[in-house]
Each structure stands twice: as structure tokens, then as C-alpha cells.
C-alpha positions in Angstrom: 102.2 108.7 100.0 104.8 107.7 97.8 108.6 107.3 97.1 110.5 107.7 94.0 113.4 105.5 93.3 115.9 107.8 91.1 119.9 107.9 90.5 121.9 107.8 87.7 121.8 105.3 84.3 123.0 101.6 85.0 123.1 102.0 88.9 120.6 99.4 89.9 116.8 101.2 90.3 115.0 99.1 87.9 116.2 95.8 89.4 115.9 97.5 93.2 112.4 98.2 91.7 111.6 94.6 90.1 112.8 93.4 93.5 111.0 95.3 96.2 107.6 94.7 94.2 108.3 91.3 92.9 107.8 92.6 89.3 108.0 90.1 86.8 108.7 93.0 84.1 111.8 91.6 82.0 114.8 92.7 82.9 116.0 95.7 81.0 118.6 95.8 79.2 122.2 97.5 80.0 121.6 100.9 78.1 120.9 104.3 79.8 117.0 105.5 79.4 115.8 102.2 79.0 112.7 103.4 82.4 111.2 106.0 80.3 107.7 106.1 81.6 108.0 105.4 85.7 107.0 102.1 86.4 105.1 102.0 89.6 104.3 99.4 91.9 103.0 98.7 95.2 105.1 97.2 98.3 103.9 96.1 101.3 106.2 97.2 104.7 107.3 94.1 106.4 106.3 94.5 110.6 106.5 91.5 113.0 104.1 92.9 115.5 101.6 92.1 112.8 102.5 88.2 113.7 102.6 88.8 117.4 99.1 89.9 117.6 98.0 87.2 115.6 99.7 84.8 118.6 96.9 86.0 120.5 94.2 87.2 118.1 93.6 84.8 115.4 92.4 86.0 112.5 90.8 85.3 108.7 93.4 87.4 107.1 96.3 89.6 108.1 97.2 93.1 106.2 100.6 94.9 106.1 101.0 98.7 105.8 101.7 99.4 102.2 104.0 102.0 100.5 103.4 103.3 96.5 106.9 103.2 94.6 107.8 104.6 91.6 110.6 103.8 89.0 112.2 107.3 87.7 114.3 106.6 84.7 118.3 107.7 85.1 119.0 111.6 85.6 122.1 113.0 83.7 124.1 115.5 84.4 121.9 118.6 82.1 118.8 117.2 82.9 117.8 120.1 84.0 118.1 121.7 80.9 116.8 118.8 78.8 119.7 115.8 78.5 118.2 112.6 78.4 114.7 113.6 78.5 115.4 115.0 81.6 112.6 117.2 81.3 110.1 114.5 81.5 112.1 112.0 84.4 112.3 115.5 86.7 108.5 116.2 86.5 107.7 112.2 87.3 110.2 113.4 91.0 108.1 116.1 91.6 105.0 113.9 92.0 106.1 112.1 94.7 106.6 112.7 98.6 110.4 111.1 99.4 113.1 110.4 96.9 114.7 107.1 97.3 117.9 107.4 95.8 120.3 104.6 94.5 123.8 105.0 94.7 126.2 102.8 92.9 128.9 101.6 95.1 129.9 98.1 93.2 132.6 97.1 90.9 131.4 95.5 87.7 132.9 95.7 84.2 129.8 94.2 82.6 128.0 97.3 83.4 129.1 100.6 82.0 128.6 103.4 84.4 127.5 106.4 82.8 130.2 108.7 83.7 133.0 106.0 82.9 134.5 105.1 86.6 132.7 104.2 90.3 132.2 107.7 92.4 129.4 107.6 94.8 129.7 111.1 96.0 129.9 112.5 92.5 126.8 110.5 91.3 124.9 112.2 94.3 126.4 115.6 93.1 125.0 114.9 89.6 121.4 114.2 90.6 121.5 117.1 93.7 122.5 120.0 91.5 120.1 118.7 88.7 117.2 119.0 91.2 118.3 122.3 92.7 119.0 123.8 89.2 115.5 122.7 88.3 114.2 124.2 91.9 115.6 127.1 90.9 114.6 127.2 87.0 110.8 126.5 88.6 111.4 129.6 91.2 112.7 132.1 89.0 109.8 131.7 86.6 107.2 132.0 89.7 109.0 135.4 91.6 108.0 138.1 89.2 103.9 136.6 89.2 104.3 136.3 93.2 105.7 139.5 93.5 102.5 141.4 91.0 100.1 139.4 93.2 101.8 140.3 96.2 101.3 143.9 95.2 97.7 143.9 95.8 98.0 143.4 99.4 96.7 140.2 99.7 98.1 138.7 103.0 98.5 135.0 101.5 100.1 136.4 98.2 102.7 138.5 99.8 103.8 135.6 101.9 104.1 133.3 98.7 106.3 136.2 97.1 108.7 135.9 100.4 108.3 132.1 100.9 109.7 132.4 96.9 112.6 134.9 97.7 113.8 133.3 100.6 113.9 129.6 99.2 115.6 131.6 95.8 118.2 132.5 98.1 118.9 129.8 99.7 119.3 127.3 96.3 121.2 130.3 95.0 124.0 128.9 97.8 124.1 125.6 96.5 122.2 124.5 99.0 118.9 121.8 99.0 115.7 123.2 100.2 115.2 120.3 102.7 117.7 121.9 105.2 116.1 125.5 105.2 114.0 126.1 108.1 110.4 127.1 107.3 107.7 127.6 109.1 104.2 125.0 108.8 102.5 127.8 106.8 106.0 128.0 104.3 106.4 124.3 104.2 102.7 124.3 102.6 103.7 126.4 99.6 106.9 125.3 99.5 105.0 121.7 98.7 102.8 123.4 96.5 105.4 124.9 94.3 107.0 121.2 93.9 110.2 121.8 95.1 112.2 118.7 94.4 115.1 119.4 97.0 112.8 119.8 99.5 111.4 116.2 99.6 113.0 113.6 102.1 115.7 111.6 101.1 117.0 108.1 101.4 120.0 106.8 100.0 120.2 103.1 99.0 123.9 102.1 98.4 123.8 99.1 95.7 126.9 97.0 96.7 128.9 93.9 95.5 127.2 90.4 97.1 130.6 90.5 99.1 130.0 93.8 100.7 126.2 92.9 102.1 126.5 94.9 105.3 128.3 97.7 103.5 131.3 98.0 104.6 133.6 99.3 102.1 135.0 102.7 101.6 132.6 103.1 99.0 129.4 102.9 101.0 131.7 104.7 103.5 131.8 107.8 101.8 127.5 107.8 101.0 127.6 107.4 104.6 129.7 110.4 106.1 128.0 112.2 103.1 124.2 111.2 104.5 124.7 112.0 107.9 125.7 115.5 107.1 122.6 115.9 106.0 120.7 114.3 108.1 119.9 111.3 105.9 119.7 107.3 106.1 121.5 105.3 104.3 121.0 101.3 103.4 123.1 99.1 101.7 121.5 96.5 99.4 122.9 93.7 97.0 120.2 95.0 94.0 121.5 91.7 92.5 120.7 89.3 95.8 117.6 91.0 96.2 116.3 90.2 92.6 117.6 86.5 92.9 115.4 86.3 96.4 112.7 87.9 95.0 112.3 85.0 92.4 112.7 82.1 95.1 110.0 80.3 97.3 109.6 81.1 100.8 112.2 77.6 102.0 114.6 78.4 98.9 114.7 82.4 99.9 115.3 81.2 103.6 118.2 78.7 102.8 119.9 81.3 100.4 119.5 84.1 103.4 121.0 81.9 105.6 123.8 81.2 103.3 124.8 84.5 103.1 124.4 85.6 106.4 121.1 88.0 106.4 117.8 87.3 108.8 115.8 89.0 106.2 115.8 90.5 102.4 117.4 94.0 102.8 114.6 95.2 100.9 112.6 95.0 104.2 114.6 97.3 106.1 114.5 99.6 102.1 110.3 99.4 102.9 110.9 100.2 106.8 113.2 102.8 106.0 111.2 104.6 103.5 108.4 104.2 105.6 110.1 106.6 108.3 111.5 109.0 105.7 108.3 109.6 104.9 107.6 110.2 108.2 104.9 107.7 108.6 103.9 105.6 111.4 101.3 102.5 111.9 98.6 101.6 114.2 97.0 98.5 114.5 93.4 96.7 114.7 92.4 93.5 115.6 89.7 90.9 115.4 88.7 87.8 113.9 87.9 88.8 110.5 91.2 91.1 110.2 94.8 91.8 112.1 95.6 95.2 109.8 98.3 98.2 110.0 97.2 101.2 109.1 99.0 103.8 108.0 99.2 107.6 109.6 101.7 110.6 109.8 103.3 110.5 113.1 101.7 113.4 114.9 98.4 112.6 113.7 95.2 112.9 116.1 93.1 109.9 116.8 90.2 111.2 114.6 92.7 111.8 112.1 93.9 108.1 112.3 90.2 106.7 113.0 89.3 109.2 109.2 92.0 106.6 107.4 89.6 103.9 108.1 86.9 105.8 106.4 85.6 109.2 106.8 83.0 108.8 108.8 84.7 107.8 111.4 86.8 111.0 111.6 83.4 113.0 111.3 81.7 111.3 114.2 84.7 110.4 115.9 83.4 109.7 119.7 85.9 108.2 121.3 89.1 105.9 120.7 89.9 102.5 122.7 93.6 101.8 122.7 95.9 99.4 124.5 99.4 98.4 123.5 101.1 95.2 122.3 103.3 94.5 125.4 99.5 94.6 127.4 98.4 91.9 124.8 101.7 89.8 125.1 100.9 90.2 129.0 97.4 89.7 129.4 96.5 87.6 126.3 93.0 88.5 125.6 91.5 92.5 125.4 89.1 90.8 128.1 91.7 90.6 130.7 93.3 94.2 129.4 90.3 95.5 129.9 89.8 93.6 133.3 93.2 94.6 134.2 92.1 98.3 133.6 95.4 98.5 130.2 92.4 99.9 128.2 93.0 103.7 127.7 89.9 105.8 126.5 91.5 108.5 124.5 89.7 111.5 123.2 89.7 113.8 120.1 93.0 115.5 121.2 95.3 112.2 121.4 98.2 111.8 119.6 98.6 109.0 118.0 101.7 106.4 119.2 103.2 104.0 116.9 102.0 100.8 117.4 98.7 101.7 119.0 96.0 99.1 118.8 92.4 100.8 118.4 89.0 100.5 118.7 87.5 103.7 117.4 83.9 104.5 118.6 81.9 106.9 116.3 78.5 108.2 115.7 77.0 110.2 111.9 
């Protein structure tokens, strides 16, 4: 799974990017289109239950869920129909599962905004109606094949002609395809037709290092505008963030501290995409290795123990699970089993976040 980080020219992606993935690229310089080709990079999600395990389960090495990010070069208004390369940045969006999108809400002379004045709401406005006019564009050309195939009487045909139609309609009202209700088998071709407006999204306000918990009107207005569609918002200094990213682990504690924060915003960025993607992790444990894995929520536990490798989903036998308050109770999975905290959980379980597995398997 992966998240794209997109927005307009000069509003902060590159150095959110450079930031969340400690890249040492060089800094870009201040001109629109300097991202051409996405950057991508990999970012690990920061969980303390990862550290409380290890209180009680000492092991050789500890490893983090991860998340793939990817660096989409600015969107203009006319993308769609080619500004700016836009041709090329909105094929690199539909390639990934969640849009990450940055929204300028800073004041900053030194840095030209592309549309010549500071309007979060309108810089969302750009990039939705570029994706939905490219949603559309993509539709249009499929109907009149759907509709020919559909003609044959093929059952899965016929409903990709109406899945088509119906999502038509609805961009046709200005509206994103994420807010139209579909059912699983719709949401499958819907994904397969690469609908940009229908991926998650997350919006990341960029904000002055005086406005860290995003307070201002600015982030204000992203915010009212979010939760009417269902959206999270986070506000992040991309400035702050790059200067922490560069520090050691005492300097970047000290300079948190100075400015009030108990961690990099770019941990709750991770977190957040994390859940926008609607991912979840579950945990093992021994000496060799304390590791979060990741899984969708909703996933089985042969589908969880099949992350781990495939044969384990294939001869999936059983799964041994307990939870981390039993651990932080009972202190060893001796007395959690002795205790009788050790569920046995069979092929139908779902999954809980924060589940900490044994799976048992036979091929």
C-alpha cells in the first residue's frame, strides 16, 4: 500500500517528503515542476506498543510497520488537459491507494505561490476538479466499449457498463467518487478503472512555526472543509519537520521541547496515513524479533498469518493471540497462558488491532 503526497507548486511536498523519509536529496529549488519523476521513499509508522512489548519481551531487533510514499510533482489548474505536464503527475496519482494532500496555509514572501495570494480552499478546488475532470475524461472514453461488451450479455460486462454510467453521473455533479455509495463488487471496478477521486484522502495543512497546533483561520477553513467530507486533517511545520529530520536523537528532543511538541508531527502524518488507508497492525514477539505487521482492518487471521508468508495462509491451523494489557499484566506468555488470557482463534477471526500472534500452520 501506498500514499501519494500531491498539491499545488511551492506548497511544501517535496520538503514534507525529504522529511518524513529523512531524504538527503538536495533541496529543490523554489520554481514550480522542479518533482518531475515521483520520488518515492519508504517511512516507517512510529507505534509505542512496539516499546512496551519489548519491556517484557526482550528482543535482538525491533521492526515498525512501514508505509511506501510517493512525491507527485505540483498539479495546476489544466492539468487535466495537459498544463504542466499534468498528464504525466496525474497518471503517477493513479498508482497509488490514498492521496496525501498538502495544503498551504503559511505566510511567506520568499516563496511565490502559484496562484499569486494564500487560499487554502481554492488550492484544494484546483487539485479536486483536476482529478474529477480527469475521472471523467478516463470514464467517458471507457462507456461506449462497456456498453458494446455489455451488449453480449455477459453478466460481469453489463455491470461494468452501469458501474461506468452511474459513477459518470455522479462526477458529472461535481462531485468526488469517494462519497458515492457502491457496493464491494462496484468498489472492485471502480479500483480497476483508476479513479483518482475515489482514493482516500488526507489533508496535511503546512503552517507557519508559530501556528504548530494549527490554529489559525487558515488551517481553520481546510478543517470545516475536511470534515464535510469526511476527511482528517494534520497540521505540520514542513519547515520544523525538515530541521528535525536533520538533528540527532538529544538535539531533535531539545528542539521539540523548545517548541512545545512530544514528537515530530510527521509521526502522527505516518499514523494518520496509516488509518486512511485503512490499515491496522498486529504484533509478534520473541527473542530474535518484536515486529508490527501490517493488515487491512477486517482481515481474517489466515489473511494476517498469509502477510508473514504464504504458507502460512495456506496451511493456516490455528492462531494464538493474547493482548498487550495481558502482557503489561502478567509479564511473561507463560503466566498468560497459565492465567488462561491465551485465546485460540480459528480461520473465521477477525483480526483486532494490536493483536499479538502465534500462528500455527501445517503445508
Amino acid at each position: 500500500m501506498e500514499a501519494g503526497i500531491v498539491g499545488l507548486p511551492n506548497v511544501g511536498k517535496s520538503t514534507l517528503f525529504n522529511a518524513l523519509t529523512c531524504s538527503t536529496l538536495a533541496q529543490s529549488a523554489n520554481y514550480p515542476f522542479c518533482t518531475i519523476e515521483p520520488n518515492e521513499g519508504i517511512v516507517s509508522v512510529p507505534d509505542d506498543r512496539l516499546e512496551r512489548i519489548t519491556r517484557f519481551i526482550p528482543p535482538q531487533k525491533v521492526i515498525p510497520a512501514m508505509l511506501k510514499l510517493v512525491d507527485i510533482a505540483g498539479i495546476v489548474k489544466g492539468a487535466s488537459e495537459g498544463e504542466g505536464l499534468g498528464n504525466k503527475f496525474l497518471s503517477h496519482i493513479r498508482e497509488v491507494d490514498a492521496i496525501l494532500q498538502v495544503v498551504r496555509c503559511f505566510h511567506d514572501p520568499d516563496v511565490i505561490h502559484v496562484s499569486g495570494g494564500v487560499n487554502p480552499l481554492a488550492d484544494i478546488e484546483v487539485i479536486e476538479t483536476e482529478l474529477m475532470l480527469a475521472d471523467l475524461q478516463t470514464l467517458e472514453n471507457s462507456l461506449p466499449k462497456a456498453i458494446r461488451a455489455a451488449r453480449s450479455g455477459d453478466k460481469e460486462a453489463k455491470l461494468r457498463s452501469e458501474v461506468i454510467e452511474k459513477c459518470t453521473a455522479h462526477v458529472n455533479q461535481g462531485l468526488p467518487l469517494r462519497g458515492l455509495k457502491v457496493s464491494e463488487e462496484e468498489l472492485r471496478i471502480v479500483r480497476n478503472l483508476g479513479m483518482m477521486t475515489a482514493k482516500p484522502v488526507l489533508y496535511v495543512a503546512n503552517v507557519d512555526e508559530n501556528d504548530l497546533e494549527g490554529r489559525s483561520p487558515l488551517v481553520s477553513q481546510v478543517r470545516d472543509y475536511a470534515a464535510g467530507v469526511s476527511a482528517s486533517v494534520v497540521p505540520v511545520c514542513a519547515r520544523l519537520e525538515a530541521e528535525l529530520a536533520e538533528l540527532d536523537e538529544a538535539d531533535r528532543q531539545e528542539m521539540l521541547l523548545s517548541v512545545g511538541l512530544s514528537e515530530p508531527a510527521l509521526g502522527v502524518v505516518a499514523r494518520e496515513t496509516y488509518r486512511t488507508l485503512g490499515l491496522q497492525s498486529y504484533f509478534t514477539a520473541g527473542e530474535k524479533e518484536v515486529r508490527a505487521w501490517t493488515i487491512p482492518i477486517g482481515a481474517t487471521a489466515p489473511q494476517a498469518a498469509g502477510v508473514i508468508h504464504s504458507d502460512f495462509e495456506r496451511g493456516f491451523i490455528r492462531c494464538e493471540v493474547y493482548s498487550l494489557q495481558d502482557l503489561e499484566t502478567y509479564h511473561t506468555e507463560k503466566e498468560i497462558r497459565a492465567a488462561g488470557r491465551l485465546r485460540v482463534e480459528g480461520k473465521t477471526y477477525v483480526m483486532q488491532d494490536g493483536d499479538i500472534c502465534h500462528f500455527l500452520f501445517n503445508v
